[in-house]
VOZA-687125 format. One record per residue (C-alpha): x, y, z. Coordinates in nm, 2 decimals. Example, Ala and Ser with C-alpha at 12.3 -4.5 7.8 and 13.67 -1.06 7.14 Angstrom:
{{1.23; -0.45; 0.78}}
{{1.37; -0.11; 0.71}}
//
This chain:
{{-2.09; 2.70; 2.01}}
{{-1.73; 2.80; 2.06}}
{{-1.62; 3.10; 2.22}}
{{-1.32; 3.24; 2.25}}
{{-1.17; 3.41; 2.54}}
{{-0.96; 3.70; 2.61}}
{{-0.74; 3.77; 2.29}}
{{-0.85; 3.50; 2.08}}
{{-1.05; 3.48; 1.74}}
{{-1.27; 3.25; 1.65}}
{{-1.21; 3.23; 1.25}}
{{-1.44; 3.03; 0.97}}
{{-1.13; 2.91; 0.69}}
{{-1.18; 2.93; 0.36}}
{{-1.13; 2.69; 0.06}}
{{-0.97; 2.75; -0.22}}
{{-1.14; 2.77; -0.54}}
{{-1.04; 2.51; -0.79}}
{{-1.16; 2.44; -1.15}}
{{-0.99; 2.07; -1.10}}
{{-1.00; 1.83; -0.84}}
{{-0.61; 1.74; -0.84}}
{{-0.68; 1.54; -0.48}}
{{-0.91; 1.46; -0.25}}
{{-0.80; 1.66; -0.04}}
{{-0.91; 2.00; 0.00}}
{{-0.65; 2.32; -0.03}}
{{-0.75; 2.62; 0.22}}
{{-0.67; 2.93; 0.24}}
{{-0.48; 3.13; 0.45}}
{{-0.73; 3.36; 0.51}}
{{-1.10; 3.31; 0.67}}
{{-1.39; 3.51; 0.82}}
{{-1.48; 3.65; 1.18}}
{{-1.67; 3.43; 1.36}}
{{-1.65; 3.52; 1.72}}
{{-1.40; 3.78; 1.89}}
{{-1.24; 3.73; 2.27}}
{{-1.32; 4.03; 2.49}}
{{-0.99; 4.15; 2.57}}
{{-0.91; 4.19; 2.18}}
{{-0.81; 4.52; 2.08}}
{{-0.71; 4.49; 1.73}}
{{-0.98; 4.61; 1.48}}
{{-1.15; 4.40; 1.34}}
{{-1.56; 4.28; 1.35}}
{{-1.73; 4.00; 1.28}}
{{-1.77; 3.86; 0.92}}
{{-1.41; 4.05; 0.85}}
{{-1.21; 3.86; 0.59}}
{{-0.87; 3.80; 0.81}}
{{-0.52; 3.68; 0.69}}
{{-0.30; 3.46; 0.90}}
{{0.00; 3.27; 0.87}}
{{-0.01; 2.91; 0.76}}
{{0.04; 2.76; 1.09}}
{{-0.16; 2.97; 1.28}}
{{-0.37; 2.87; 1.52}}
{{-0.56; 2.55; 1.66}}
{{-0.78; 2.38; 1.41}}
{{-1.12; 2.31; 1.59}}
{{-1.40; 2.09; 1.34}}
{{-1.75; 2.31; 1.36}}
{{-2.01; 2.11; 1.11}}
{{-1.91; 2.13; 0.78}}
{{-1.65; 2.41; 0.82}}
{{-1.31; 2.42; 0.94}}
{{-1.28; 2.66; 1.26}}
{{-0.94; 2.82; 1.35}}
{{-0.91; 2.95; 1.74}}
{{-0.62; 3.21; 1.71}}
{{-0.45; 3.46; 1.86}}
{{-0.50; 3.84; 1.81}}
{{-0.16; 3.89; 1.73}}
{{-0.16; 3.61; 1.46}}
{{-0.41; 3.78; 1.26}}
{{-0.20; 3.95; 0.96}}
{{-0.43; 4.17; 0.80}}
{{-0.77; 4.24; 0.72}}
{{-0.94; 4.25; 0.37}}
{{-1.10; 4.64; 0.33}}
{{-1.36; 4.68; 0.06}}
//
């Protein structure tokens, strides 16, 4: 379990949706889901908010079968509201 400390965010990224496999290689989004939130971060968000963040963002961590992104609070774009 990762967890991230002081204004970092712990972010699940997701993968494009494709109706054909170009590649073997798969396409992710720029955008991903709350995992886990640092204790100093005071921008509003929760966890399992769909977040936006810059292509470039972040260090890429491996977690299982996902692909984990530990980013900055102030790398975090915008947030998805329902």
């Amino acid at each position: 379990m990762i967890i991230p400390l002081g204004h970092r965010v712990l972010v699940r990224q997701l993968v494009k949706e494709q109706s054909v496999i170009i590649s073997s290689v798969e396409q992710r989004e720029d955008k991903g889901v709350v995992e886990e939130i640092g204790e100093a971060v005071i921008i509003p968000i929760s966890k399992g908010d769909t977040v936006y963040f810059g292509e470039l963002a972040g260090l890429r961590v491996p977690d299982n079968d996902s692909l984990t992104i530990l980013i900055n609070e102030d790398e975090i774009l915008a947030k998805e509201v329902c």
